[in-house]
C-alpha positions in Angstrom: 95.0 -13.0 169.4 97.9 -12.7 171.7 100.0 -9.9 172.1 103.8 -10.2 173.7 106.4 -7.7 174.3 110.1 -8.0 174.4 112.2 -6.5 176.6 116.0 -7.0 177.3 118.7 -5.1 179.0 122.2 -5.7 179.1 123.5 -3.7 181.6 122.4 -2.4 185.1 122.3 1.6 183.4 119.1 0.7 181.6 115.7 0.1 183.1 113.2 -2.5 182.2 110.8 -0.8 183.9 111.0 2.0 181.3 110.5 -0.6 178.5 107.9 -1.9 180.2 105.8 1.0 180.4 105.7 2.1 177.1 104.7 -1.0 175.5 101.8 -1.2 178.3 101.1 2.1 177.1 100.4 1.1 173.5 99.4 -1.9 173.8 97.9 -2.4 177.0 96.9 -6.1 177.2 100.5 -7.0 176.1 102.1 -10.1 177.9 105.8 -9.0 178.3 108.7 -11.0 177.9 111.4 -10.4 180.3 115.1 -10.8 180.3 118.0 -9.2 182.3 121.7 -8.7 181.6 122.0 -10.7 178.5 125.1 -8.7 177.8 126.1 -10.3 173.9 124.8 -13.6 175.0 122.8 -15.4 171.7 121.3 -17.7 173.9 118.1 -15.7 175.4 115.9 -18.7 176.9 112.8 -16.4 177.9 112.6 -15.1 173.7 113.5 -18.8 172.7 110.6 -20.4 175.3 107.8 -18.6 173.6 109.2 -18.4 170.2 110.3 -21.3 169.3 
């Protein structure tokens, strides 16, 4: 069974590395999911690709 992780950020303030990190740390073997400075946008083509 895969595992993915999500993470997002909106803005250049917040880090992805941070998000990163902690879902490696719980779940080691995680792939993550990436996206950067989606702002409000709906359309989010990394989540969408392995989603749907």
């Amino acid at each position: 069974m895969c595992m993915y992780g999500y993470c997002r950020i909106s803005t250049k303030q917040q880090s992805i590395g941070r998000q990163i990190r902690n879902i490696k740390g719980s779940y080691d073997k995680a792939v993550i999911i990436q996206e950067v400075y989606t702002r409000t946008k709906q359309d989010r083509p990394e989540w969408n690709m392995v989603y749907f």
